[in-house]
C-alpha positions in Angstrom: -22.7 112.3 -153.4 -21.7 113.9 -149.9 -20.7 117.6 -149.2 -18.8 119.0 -146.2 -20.6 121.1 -143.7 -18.8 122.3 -140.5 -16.6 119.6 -140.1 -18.9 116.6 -140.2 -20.4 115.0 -143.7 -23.6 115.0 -145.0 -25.4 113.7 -147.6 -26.4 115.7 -151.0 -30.3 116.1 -151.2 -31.5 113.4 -153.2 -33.1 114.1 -156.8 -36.1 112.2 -156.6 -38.5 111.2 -159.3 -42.1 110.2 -159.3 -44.0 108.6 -162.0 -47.4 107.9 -162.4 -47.8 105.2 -164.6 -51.1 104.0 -166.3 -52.1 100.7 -165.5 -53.4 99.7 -169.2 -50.1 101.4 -171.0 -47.3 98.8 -172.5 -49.6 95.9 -171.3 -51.0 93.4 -173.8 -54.2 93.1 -174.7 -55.5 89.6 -173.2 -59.3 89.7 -172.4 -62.5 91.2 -172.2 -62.9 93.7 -168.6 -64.8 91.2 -166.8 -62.5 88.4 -166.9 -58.8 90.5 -166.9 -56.4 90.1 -164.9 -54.4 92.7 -162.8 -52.0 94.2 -165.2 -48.3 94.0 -165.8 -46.1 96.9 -165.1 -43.5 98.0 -167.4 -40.0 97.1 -166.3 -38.2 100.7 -166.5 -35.1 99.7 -164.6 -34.6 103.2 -163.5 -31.2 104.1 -162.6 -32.0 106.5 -160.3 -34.7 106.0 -157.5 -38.2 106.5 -158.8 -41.3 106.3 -156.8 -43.8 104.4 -159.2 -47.5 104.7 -158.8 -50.0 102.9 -160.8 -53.5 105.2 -161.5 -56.4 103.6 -163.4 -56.1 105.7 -166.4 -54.4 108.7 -166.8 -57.0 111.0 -167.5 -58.0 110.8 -163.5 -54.8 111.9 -162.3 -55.8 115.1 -160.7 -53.3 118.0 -160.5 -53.5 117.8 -156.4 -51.3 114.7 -156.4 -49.2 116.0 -158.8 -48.3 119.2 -156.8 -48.2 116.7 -153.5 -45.6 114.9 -155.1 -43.2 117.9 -155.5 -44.3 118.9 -151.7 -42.9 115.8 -150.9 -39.6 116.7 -152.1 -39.6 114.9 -156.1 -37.5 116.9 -158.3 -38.7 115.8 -161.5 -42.6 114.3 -161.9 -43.6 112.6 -164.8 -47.2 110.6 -166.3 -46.3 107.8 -168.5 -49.9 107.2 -170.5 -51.9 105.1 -173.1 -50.9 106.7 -176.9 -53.9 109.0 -177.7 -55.2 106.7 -179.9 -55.0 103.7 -178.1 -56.7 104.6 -174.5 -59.7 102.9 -172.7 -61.5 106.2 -171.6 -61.1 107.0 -175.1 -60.3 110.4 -174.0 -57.9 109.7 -170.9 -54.7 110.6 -172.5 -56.2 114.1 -173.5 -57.4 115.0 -170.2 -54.4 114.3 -168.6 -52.4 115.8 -170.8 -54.6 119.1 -170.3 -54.3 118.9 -166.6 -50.5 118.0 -166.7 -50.5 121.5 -168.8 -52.6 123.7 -166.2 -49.8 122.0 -163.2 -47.0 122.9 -166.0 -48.3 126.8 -165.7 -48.5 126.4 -162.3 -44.7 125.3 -161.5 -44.1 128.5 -163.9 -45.8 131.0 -161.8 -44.3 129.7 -158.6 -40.8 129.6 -159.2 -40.3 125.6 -159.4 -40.3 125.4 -162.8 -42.7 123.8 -165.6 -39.9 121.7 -166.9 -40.0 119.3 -164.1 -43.2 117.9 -165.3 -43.5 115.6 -168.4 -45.9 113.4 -170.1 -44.3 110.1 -171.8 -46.8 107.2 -173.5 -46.5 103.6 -174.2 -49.3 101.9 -176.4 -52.1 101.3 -174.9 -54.8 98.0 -175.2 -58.0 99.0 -176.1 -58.0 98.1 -179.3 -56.5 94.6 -178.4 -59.3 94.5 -175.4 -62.1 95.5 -177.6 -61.2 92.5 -180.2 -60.7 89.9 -177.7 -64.4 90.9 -176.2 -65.9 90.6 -179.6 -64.3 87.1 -180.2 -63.0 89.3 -184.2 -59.7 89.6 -185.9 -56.9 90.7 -183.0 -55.7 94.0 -183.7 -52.4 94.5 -184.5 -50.0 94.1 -181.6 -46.6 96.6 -181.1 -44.0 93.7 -181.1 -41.8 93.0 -177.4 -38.8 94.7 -179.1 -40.2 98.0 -179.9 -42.1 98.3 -176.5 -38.5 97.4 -174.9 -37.3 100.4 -176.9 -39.5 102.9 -176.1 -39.3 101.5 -172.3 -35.5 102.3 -172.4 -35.9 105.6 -174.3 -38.7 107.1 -171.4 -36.2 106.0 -168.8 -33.5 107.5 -170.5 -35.1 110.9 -170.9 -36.4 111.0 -167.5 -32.7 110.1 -166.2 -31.6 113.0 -168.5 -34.2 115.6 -167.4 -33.6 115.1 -163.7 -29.7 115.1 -164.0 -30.1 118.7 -165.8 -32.5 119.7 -162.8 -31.7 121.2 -159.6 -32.9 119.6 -156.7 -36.3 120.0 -155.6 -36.3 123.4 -153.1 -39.4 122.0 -151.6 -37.7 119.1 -150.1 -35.0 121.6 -148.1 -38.1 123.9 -146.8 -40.0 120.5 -145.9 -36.6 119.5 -143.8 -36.5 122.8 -142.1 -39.9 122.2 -141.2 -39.5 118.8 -139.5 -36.1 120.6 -137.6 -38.7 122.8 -136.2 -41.1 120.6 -134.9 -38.3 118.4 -133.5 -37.1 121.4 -132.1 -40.4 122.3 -130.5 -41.1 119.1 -128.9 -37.9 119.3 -127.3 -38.4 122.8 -125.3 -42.2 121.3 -124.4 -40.2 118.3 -122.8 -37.9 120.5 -120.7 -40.3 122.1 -119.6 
């Protein structure tokens, strides 16, 4: 999308996205810790840009990162985690979920908004992990289909969220801020 501006053209701020995806979510269970390999990511074929980063659980996202993500000019943030029942730190998915909520009350009491935040979860593999360790029965497995679905329904919620938002104001006061440097560093070099 472009908009006119005294005469010349210029391009509509971007809604940006950031997602902070959990490295053990929506990944199959295959093998005790020791001998795992690095982890699948989820295919979400976003249809809008994203800016994915994997954190070991979700419970150790801090809220720092979260707020530098909107100072960096993301529109919508979201935490896609194990299922509550389902998470290695046994407690990840709680903790992040409480921090997600202290950030939420944050973006409230700022102006940005709380609704630009959002927690989604995929299954997670402890269970699947713990059964492979102990050589037992494998624990039931969500099947390829489902995990597809829920996949396609997270991306289409986030894609539905961030065309309702505004862009992030953030991003224009971060621009203004560069304009002012560059224009600083030009007067020091005329002078």
């Amino acid at each position: 999308m472009f908009t006119v501006q005294g005469g010349g053209v210029k391009a509509a701020p971007q809604k940006g996205v950031t997602a902070f995806i959990c490295v053990n979510c929506a990944r199959p269970g295959v093998a005790p810790f020791s001998v795992r390999p690095r982890p699948d990511q989820p295919d979400f074929n976003w249809t809008l840009p994203v800016n994915e980063i994997l954190v070991p659980c979700a419970g150790r996202l801090q809220p720092e990162l979260v707020l530098k993500a909107f100072e960096s000019g993301s529109s919508f943030v979201c935490l896609i985690a194990c299922q509550d029942d389902n998470c290695h730190a046994v407690e990840g998915c709680l903790r992040a979920r409480r921090r997600l909520d202290y950030v939420r009350g944050l973006l409230d009491q700022i102006g940005l908004g709380g609704d630009r935040l959002a927690l989604f979860q995929l299954p997670g593999s402890a269970r699947e992990d713990m059964a492979a360790g102990d050589n037992t029965l494998q624990a039931p497995r969500v099947s390829d289909r489902v995990l597809h679905q829920q996949i396609q329904t997270i991306r289409d919620e986030v894609a539905a969220k961030v065309q309702a938002l505004s862009p992030n104001p953030l991003h224009k006061a971060q621009e203004i801020a560069e304009e002012i440097s560059a224009m600083e560093e030009t007067d020091d070099n005329e002078d």
